[in-house]
ZATORVEX-570784 format. One record per residue: residue number from 1; residue in one letter; x, y, z of N, C-alpha, C in turn. Coordinates in steps of 0.02 Angstrom, whole numbers. Layout:
N
<num:NUM | residu:A | n_east:X | n_north:Y | n_up:Z | ca_east:X | ca_north:Y | ca_up:Z | c_east:X | c_north:Y | c_up:Z>
...
//
This chain:
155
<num:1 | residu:X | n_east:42 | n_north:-58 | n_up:0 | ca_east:0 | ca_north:0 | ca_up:0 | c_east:44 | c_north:62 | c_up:0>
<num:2 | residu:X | n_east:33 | n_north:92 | n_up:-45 | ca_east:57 | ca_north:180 | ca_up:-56 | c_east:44 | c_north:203 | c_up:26>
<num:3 | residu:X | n_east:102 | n_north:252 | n_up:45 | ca_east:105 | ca_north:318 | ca_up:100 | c_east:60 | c_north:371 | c_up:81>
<num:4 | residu:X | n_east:50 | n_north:378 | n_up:10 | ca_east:-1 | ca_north:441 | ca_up:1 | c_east:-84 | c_north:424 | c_up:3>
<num:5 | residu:X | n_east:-92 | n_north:357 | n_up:18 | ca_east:-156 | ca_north:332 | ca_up:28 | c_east:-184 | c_north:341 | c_up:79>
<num:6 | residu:X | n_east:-227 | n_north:400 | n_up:106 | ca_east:-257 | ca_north:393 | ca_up:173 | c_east:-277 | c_north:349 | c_up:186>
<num:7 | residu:X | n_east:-293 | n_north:374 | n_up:255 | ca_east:-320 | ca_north:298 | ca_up:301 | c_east:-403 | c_north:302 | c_up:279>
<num:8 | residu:X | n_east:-428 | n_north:356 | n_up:263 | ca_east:-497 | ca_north:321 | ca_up:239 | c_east:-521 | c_north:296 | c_up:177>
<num:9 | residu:X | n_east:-462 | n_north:302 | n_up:133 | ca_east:-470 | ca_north:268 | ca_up:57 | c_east:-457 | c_north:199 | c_up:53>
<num:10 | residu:X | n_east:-420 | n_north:162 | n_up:140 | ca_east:-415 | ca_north:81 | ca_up:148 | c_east:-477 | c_north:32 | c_up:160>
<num:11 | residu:X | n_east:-476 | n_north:-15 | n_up:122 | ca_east:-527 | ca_north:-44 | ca_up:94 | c_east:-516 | c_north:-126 | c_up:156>
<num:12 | residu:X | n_east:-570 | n_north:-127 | n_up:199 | ca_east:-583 | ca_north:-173 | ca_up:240 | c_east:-616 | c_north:-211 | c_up:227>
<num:13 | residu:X | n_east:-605 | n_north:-291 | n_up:225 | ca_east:-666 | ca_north:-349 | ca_up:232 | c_east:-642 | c_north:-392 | c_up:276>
<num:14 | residu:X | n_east:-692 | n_north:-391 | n_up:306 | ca_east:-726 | ca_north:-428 | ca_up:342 | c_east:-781 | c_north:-496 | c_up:352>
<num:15 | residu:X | n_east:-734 | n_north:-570 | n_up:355 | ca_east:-796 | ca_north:-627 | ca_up:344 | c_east:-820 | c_north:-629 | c_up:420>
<num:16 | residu:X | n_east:-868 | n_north:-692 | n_up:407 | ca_east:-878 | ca_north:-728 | ca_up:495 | c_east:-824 | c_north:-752 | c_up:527>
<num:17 | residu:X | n_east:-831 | n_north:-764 | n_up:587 | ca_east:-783 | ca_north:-793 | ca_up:629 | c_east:-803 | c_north:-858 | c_up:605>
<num:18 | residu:X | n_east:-739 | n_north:-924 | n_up:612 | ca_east:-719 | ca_north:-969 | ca_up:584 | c_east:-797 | c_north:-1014 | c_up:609>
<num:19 | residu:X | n_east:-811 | n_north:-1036 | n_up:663 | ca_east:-841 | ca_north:-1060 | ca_up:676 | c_east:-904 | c_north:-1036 | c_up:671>
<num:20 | residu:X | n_east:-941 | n_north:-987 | n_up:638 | ca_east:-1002 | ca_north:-968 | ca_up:654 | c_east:-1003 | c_north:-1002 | c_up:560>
<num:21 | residu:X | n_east:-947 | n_north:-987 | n_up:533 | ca_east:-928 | ca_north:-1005 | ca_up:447 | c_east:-939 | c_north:-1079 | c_up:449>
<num:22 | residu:X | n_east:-917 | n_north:-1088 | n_up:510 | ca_east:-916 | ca_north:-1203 | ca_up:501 | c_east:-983 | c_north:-1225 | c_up:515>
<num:23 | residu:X | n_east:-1002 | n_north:-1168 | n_up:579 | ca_east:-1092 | ca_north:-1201 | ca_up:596 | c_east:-1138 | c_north:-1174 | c_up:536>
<num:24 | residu:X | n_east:-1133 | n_north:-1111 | n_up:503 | ca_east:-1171 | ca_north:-1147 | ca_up:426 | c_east:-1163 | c_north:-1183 | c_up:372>
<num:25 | residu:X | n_east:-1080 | n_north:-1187 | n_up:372 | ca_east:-1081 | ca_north:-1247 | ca_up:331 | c_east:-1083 | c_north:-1317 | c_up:349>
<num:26 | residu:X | n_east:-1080 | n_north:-1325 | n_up:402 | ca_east:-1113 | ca_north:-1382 | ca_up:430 | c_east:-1217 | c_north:-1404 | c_up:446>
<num:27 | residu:X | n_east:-1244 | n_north:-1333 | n_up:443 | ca_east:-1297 | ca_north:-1356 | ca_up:419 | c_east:-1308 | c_north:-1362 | c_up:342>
<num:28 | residu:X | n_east:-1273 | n_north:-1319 | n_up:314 | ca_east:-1285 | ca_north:-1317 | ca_up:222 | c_east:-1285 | c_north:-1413 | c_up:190>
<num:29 | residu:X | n_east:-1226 | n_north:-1437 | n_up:243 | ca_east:-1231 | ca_north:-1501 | ca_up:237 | c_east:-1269 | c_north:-1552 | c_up:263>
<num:30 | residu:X | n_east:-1296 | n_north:-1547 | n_up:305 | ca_east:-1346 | ca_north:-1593 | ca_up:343 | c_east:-1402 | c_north:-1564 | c_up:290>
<num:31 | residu:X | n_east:-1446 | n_north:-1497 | n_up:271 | ca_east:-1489 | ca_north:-1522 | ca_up:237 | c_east:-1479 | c_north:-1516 | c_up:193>
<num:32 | residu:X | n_east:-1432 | n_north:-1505 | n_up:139 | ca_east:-1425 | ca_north:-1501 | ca_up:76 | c_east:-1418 | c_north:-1573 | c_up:65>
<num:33 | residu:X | n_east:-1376 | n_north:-1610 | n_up:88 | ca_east:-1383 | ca_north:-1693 | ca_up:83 | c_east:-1438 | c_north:-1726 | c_up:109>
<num:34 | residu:X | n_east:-1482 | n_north:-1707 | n_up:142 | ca_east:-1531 | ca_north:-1728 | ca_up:174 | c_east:-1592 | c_north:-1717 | c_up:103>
<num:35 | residu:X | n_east:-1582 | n_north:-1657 | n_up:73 | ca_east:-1611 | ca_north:-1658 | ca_up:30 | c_east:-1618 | c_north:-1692 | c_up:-51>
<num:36 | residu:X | n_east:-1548 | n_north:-1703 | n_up:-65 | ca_east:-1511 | ca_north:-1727 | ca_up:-109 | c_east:-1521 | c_north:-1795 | c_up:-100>
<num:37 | residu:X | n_east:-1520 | n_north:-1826 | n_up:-21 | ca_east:-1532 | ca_north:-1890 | ca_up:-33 | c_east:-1613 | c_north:-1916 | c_up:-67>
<num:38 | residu:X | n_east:-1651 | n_north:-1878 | n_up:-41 | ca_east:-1734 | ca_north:-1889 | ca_up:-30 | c_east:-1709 | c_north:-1884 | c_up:-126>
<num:39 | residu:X | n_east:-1709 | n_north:-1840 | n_up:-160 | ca_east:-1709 | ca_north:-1848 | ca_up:-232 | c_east:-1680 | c_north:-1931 | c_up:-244>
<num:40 | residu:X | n_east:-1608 | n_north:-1923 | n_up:-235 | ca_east:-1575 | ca_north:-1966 | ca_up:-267 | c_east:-1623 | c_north:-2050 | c_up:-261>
<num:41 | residu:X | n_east:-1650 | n_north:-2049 | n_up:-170 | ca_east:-1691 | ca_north:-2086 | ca_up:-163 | c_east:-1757 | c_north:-2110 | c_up:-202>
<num:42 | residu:X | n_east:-1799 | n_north:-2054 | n_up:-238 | ca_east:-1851 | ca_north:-2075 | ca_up:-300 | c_east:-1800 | c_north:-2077 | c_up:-349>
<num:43 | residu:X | n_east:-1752 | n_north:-2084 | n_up:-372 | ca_east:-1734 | ca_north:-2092 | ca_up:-402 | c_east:-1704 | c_north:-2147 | c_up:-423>
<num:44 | residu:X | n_east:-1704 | n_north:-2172 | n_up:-379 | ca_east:-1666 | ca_north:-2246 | ca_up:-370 | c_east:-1744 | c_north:-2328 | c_up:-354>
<num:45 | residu:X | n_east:-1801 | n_north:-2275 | n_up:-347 | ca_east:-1845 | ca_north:-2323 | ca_up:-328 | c_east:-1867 | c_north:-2318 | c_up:-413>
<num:46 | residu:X | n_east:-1859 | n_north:-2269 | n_up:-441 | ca_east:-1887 | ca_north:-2276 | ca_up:-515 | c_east:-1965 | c_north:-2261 | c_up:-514>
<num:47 | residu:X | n_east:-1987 | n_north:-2219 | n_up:-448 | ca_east:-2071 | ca_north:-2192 | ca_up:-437 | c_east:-2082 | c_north:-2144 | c_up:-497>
<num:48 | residu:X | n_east:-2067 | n_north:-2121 | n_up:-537 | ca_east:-2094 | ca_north:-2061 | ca_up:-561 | c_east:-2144 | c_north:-2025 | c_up:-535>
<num:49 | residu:X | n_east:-2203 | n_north:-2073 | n_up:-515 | ca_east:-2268 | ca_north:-2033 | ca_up:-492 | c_east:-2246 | c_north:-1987 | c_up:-425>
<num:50 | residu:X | n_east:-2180 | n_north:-2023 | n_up:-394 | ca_east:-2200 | ca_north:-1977 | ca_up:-333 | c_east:-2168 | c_north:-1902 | c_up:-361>
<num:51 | residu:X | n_east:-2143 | n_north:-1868 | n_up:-381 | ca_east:-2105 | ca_north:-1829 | ca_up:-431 | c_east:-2172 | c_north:-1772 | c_up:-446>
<num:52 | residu:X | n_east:-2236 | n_north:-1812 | n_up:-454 | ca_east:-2293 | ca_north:-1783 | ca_up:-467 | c_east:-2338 | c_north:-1747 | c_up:-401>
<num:53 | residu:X | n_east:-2329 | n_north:-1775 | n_up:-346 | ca_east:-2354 | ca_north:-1766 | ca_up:-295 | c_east:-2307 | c_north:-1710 | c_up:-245>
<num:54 | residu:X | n_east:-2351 | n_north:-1653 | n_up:-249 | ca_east:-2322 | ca_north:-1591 | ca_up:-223 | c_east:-2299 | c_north:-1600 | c_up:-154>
<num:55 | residu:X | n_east:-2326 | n_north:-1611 | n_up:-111 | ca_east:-2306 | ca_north:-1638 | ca_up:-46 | c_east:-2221 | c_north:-1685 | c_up:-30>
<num:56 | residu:X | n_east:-2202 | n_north:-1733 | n_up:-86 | ca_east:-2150 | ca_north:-1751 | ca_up:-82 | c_east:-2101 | c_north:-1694 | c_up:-122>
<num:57 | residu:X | n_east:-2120 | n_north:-1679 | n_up:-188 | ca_east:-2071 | ca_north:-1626 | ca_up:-206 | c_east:-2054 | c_north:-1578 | c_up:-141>
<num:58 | residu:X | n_east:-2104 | n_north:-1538 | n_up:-119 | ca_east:-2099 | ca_north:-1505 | ca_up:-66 | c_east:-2033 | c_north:-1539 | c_up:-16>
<num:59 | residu:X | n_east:-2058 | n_north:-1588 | n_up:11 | ca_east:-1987 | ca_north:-1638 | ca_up:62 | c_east:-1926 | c_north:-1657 | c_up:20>
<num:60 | residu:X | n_east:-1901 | n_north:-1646 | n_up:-49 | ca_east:-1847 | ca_north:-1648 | ca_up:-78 | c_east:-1837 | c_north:-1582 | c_up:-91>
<num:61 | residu:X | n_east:-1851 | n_north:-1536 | n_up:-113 | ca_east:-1824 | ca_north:-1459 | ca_up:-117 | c_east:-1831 | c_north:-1429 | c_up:-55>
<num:62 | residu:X | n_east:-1852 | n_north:-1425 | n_up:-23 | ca_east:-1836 | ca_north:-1387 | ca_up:39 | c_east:-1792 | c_north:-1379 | c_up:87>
<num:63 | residu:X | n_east:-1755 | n_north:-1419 | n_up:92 | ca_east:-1717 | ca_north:-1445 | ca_up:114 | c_east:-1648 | c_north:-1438 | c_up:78>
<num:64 | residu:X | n_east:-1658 | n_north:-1442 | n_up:9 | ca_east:-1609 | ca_north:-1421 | ca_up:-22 | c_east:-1602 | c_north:-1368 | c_up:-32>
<num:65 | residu:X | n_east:-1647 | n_north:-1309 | n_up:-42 | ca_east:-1659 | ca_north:-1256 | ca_up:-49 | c_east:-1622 | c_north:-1223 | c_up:36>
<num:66 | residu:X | n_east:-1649 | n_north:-1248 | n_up:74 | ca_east:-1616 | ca_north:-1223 | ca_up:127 | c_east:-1555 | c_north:-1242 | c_up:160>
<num:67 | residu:X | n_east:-1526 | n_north:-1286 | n_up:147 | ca_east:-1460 | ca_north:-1305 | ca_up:137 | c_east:-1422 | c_north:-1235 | c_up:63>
<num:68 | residu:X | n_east:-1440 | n_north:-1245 | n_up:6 | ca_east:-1401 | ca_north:-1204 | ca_up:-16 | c_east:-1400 | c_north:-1121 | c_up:12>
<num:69 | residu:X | n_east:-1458 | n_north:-1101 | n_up:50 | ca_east:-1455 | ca_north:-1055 | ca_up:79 | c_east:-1389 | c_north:-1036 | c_up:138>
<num:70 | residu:X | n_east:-1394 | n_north:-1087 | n_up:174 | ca_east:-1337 | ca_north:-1096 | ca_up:235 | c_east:-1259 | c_north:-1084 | c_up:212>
<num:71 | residu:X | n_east:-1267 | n_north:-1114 | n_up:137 | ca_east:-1190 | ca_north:-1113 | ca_up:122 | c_east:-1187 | c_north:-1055 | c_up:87>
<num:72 | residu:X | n_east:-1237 | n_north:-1018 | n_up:67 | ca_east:-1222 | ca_north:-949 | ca_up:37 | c_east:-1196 | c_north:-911 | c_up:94>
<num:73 | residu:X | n_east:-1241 | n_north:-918 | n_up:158 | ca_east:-1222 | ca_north:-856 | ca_up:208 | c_east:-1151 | c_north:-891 | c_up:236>
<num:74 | residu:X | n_east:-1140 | n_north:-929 | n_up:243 | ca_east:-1062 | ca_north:-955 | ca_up:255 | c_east:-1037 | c_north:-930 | c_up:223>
<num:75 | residu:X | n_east:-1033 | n_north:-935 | n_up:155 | ca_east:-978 | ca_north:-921 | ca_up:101 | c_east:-965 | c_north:-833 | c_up:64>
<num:76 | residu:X | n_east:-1046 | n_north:-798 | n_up:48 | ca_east:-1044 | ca_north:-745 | ca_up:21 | c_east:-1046 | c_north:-686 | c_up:110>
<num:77 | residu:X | n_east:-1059 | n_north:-708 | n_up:130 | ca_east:-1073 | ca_north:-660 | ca_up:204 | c_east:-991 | c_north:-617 | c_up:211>
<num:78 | residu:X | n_east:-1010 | n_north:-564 | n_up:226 | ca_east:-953 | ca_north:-511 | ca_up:229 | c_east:-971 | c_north:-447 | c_up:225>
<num:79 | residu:X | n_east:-929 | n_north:-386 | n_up:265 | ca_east:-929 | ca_north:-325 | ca_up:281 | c_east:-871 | c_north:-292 | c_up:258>
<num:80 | residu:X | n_east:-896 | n_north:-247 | n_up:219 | ca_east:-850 | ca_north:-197 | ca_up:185 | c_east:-836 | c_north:-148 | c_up:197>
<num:81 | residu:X | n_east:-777 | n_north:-99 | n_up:211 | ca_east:-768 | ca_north:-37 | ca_up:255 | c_east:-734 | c_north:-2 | c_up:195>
<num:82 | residu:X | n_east:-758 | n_north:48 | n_up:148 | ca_east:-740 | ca_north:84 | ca_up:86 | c_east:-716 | c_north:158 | c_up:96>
<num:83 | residu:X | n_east:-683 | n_north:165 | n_up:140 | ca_east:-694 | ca_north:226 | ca_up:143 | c_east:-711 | c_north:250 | c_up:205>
<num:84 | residu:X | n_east:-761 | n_north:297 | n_up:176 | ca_east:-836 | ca_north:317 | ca_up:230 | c_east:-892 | c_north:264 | c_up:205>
<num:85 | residu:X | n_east:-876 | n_north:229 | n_up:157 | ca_east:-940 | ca_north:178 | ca_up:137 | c_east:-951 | c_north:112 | c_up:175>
<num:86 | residu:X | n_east:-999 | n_north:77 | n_up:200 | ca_east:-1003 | ca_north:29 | ca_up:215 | c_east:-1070 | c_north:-6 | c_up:180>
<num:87 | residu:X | n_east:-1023 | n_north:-87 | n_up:162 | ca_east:-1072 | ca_north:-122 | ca_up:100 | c_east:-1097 | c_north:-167 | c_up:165>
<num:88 | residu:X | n_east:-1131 | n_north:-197 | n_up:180 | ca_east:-1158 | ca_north:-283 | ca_up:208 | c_east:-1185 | c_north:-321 | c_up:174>
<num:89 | residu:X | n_east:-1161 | n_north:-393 | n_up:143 | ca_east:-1185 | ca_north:-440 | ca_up:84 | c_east:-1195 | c_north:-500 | c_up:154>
<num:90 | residu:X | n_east:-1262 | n_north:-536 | n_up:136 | ca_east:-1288 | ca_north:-597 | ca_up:169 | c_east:-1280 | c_north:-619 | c_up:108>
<num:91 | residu:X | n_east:-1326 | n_north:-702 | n_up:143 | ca_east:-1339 | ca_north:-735 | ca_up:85 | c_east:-1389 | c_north:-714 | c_up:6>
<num:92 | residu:X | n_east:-1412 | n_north:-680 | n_up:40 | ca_east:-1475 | ca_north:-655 | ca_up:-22 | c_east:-1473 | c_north:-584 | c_up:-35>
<num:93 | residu:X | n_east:-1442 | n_north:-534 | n_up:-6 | ca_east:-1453 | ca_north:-466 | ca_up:-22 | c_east:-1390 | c_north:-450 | c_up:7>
<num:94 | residu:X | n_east:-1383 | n_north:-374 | n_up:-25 | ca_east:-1355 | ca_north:-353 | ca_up:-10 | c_east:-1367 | c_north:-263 | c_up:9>
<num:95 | residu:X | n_east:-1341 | n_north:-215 | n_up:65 | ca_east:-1358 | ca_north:-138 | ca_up:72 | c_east:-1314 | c_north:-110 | c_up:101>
<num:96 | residu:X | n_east:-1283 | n_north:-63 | n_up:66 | ca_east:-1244 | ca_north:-1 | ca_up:77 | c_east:-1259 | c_north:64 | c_up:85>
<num:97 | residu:X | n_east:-1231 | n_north:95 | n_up:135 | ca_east:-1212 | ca_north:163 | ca_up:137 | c_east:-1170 | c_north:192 | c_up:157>
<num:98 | residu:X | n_east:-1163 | n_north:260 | n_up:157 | ca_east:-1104 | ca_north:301 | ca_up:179 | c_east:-1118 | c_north:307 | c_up:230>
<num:99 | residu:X | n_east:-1064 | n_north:354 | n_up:257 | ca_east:-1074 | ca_north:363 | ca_up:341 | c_east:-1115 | c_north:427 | c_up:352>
<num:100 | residu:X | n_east:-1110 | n_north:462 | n_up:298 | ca_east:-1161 | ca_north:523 | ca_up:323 | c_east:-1238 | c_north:498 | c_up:309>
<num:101 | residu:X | n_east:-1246 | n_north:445 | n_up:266 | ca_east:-1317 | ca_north:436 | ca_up:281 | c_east:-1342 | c_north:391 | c_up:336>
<num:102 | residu:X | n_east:-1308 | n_north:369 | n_up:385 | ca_east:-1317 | ca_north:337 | ca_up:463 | c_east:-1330 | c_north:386 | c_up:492>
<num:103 | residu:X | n_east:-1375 | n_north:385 | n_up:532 | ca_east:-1392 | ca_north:437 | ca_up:603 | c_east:-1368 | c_north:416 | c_up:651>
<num:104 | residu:X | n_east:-1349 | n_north:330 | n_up:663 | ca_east:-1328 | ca_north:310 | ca_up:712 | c_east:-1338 | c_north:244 | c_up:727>
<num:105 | residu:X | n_east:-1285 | n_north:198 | n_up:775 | ca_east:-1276 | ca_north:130 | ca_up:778 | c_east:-1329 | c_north:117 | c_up:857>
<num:106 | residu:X | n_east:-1352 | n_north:56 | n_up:851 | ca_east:-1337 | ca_north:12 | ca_up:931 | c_east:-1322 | c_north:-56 | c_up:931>
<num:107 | residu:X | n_east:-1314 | n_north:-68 | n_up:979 | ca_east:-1293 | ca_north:-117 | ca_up:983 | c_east:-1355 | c_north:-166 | c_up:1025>
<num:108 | residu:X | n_east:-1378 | n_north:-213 | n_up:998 | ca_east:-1416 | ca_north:-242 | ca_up:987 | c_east:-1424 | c_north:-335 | c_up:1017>
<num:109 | residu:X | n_east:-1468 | n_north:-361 | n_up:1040 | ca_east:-1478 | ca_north:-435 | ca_up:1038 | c_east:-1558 | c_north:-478 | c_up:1035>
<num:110 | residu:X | n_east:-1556 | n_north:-521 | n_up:1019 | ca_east:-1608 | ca_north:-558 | ca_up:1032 | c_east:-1586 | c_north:-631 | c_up:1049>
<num:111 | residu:X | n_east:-1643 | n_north:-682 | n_up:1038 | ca_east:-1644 | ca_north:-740 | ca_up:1073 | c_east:-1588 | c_north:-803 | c_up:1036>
<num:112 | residu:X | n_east:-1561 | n_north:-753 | n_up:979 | ca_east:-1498 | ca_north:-788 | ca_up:920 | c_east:-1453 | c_north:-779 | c_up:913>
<num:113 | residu:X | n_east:-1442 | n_north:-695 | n_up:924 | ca_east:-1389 | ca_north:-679 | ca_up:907 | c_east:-1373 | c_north:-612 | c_up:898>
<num:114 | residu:X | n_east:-1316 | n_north:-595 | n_up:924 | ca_east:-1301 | ca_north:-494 | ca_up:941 | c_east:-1278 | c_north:-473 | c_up:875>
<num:115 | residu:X | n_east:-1301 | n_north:-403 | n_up:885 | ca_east:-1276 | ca_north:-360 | ca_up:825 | c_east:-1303 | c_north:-286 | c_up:819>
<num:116 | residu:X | n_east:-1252 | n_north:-254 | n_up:777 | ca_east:-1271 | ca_north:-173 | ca_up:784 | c_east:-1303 | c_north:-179 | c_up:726>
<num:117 | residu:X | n_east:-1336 | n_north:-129 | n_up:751 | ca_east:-1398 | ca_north:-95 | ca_up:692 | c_east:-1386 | c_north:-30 | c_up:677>
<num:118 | residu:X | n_east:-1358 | n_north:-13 | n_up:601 | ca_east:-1356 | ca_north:63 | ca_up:592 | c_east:-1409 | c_north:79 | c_up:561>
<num:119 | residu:X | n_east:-1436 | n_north:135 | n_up:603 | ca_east:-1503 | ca_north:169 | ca_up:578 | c_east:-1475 | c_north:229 | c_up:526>
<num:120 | residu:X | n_east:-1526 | n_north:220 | n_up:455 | ca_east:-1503 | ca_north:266 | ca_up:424 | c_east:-1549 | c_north:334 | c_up:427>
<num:121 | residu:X | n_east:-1525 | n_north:383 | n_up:411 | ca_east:-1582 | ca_north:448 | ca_up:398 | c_east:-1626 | c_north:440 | c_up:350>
<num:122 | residu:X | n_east:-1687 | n_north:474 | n_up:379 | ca_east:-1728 | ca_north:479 | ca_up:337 | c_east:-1774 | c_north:417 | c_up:303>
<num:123 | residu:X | n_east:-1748 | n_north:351 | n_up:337 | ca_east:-1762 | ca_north:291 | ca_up:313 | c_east:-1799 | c_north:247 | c_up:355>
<num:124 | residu:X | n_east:-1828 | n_north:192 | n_up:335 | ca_east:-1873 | ca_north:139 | ca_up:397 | c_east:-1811 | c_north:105 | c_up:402>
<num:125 | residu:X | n_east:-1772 | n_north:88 | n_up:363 | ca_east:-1717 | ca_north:45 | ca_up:344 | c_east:-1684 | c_north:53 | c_up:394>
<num:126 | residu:X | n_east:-1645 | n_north:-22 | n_up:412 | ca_east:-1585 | ca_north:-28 | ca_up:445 | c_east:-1527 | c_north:-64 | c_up:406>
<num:127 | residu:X | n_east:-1473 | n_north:-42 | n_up:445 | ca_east:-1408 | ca_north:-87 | ca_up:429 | c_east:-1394 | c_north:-149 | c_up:479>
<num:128 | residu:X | n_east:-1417 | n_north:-205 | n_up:484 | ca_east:-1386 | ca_north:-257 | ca_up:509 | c_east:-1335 | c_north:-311 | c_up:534>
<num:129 | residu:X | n_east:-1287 | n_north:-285 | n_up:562 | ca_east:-1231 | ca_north:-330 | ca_up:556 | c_east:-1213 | c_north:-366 | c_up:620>
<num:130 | residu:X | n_east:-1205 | n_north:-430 | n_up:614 | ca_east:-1195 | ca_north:-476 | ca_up:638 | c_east:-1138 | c_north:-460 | c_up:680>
<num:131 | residu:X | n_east:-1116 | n_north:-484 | n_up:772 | ca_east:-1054 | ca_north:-471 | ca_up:807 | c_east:-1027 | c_north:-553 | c_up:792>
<num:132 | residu:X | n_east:-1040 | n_north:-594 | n_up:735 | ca_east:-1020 | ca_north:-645 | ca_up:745 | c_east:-960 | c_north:-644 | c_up:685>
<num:133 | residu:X | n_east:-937 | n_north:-544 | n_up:649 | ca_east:-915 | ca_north:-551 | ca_up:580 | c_east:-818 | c_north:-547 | c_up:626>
<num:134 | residu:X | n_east:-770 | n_north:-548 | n_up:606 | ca_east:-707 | ca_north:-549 | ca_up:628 | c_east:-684 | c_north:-479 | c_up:608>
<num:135 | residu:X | n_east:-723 | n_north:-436 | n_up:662 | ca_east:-690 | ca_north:-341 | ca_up:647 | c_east:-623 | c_north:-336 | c_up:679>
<num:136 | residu:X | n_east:-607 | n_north:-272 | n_up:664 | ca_east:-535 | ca_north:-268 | ca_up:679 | c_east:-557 | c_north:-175 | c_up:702>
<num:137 | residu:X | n_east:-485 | n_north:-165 | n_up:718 | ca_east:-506 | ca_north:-83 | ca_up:742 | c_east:-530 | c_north:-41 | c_up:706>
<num:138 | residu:X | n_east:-506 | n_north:-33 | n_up:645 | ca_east:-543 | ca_north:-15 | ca_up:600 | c_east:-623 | c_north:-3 | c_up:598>
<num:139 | residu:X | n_east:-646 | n_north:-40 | n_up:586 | ca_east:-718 | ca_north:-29 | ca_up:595 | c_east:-761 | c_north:-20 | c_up:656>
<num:140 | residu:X | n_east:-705 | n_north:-36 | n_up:718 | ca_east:-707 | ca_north:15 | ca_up:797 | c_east:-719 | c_north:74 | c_up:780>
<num:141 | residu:X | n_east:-670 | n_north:99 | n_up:747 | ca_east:-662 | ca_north:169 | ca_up:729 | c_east:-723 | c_north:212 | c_up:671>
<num:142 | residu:X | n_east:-743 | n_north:159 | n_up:651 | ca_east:-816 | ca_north:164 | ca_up:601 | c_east:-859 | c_north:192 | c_up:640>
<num:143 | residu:X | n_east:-879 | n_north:136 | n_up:680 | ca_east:-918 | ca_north:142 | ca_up:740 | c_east:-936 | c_north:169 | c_up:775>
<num:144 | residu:X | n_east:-862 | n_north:204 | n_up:810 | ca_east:-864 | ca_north:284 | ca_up:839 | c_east:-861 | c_north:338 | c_up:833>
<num:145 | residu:X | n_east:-867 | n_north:345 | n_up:759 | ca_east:-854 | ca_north:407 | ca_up:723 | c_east:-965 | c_north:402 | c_up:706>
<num:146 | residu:X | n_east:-982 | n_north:358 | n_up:732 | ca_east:-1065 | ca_north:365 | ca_up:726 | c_east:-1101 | c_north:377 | c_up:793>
<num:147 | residu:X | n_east:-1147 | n_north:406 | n_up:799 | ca_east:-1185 | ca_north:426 | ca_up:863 | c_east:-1214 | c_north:354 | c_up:877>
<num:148 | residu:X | n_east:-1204 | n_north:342 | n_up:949 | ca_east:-1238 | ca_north:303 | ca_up:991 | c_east:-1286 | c_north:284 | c_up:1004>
<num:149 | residu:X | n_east:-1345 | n_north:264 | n_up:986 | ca_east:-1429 | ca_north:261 | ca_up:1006 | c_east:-1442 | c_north:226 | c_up:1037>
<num:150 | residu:X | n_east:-1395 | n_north:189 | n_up:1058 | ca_east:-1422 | ca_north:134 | ca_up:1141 | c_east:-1448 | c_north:176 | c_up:1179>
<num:151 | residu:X | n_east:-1448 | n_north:230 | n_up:1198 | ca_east:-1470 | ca_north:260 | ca_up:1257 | c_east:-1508 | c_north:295 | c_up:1241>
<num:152 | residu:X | n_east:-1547 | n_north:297 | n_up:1170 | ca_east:-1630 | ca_north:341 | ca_up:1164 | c_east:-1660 | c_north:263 | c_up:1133>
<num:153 | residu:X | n_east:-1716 | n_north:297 | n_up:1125 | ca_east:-1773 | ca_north:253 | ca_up:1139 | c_east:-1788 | c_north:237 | c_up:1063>
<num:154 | residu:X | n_east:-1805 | n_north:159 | n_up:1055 | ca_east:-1840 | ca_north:171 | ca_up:974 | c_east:-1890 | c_north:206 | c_up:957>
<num:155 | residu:X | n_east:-1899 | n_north:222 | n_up:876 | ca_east:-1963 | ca_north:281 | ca_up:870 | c_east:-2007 | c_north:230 | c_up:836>
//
């Protein structure tokens, strides 16, 4: 990295911590094979008809479907520090903003799992991010360069 590169033109990513990465890809595998088997299984009995019957399709894609879900958020999940920009990609979406359009972070939990929420201006929208991603000071410094809202009230 160039000396004439400020420090806010350094470009941060951020995956999951190793193990939060192994416990979805360890479910991606239990049902993605769970699902894969149930196919491979009419497939091997030579039913065609069941193939027809929505209820079993249902118990072979779903399963697979949610298995490939697990390994997306394992694999594509990551936080991006651009700047003043911050990207967050899950498995299925992805939402960015700058730092001037945040009003402000908290820090956040429920019955799964902690994480700050940057509230943006002017928006219903939040920013979501997971405390399970592997930050570094850097995005400490994100953090505190944003107003606090743990200590007011939601609107």
């Amino acid at each position: 990295m160039e000396d004439s590169q400020s420090a806010n033109t350094v470009r941060h990513v951020y995956r999951l911590k190793r193990r939060v990465q192994g416990l979805f890809l360890a479910l991606a595998l239990l049902f993605g094979g769970a699902g894969v088997s149930f196919i491979l299984f009419g497939l091997i009995q030579g039913d065609w008809t069941a193939f027809t019957d929505l209820r079993t399709v249902c118990v072979m894609v779903f399963p697979t479907a949610l298995g490939s879900f697990f390994a997306a958020l394992a694999l594509r999940s990551r936080v991006v520090l651009d700047g003043t920009r911050i990207s967050v990609r899950y498995a299925l979406g992805e939402v960015s903003a700058d730092s001037s359009e945040v009003e402000g972070y908290r820090s956040a939990s429920d019955s799964h799992y902690s994480y700050w929420r940057l509230r943006l201006k002017g928006s219903s929208t939040d920013i979501s991010i997971m405390k399970s991603f592997r930050v570094d000071e850097s995005f400490q410094t994100f953090l505190s360069q944003l107003k606090n809202l743990s200590d007011t009230p939601d609107q």
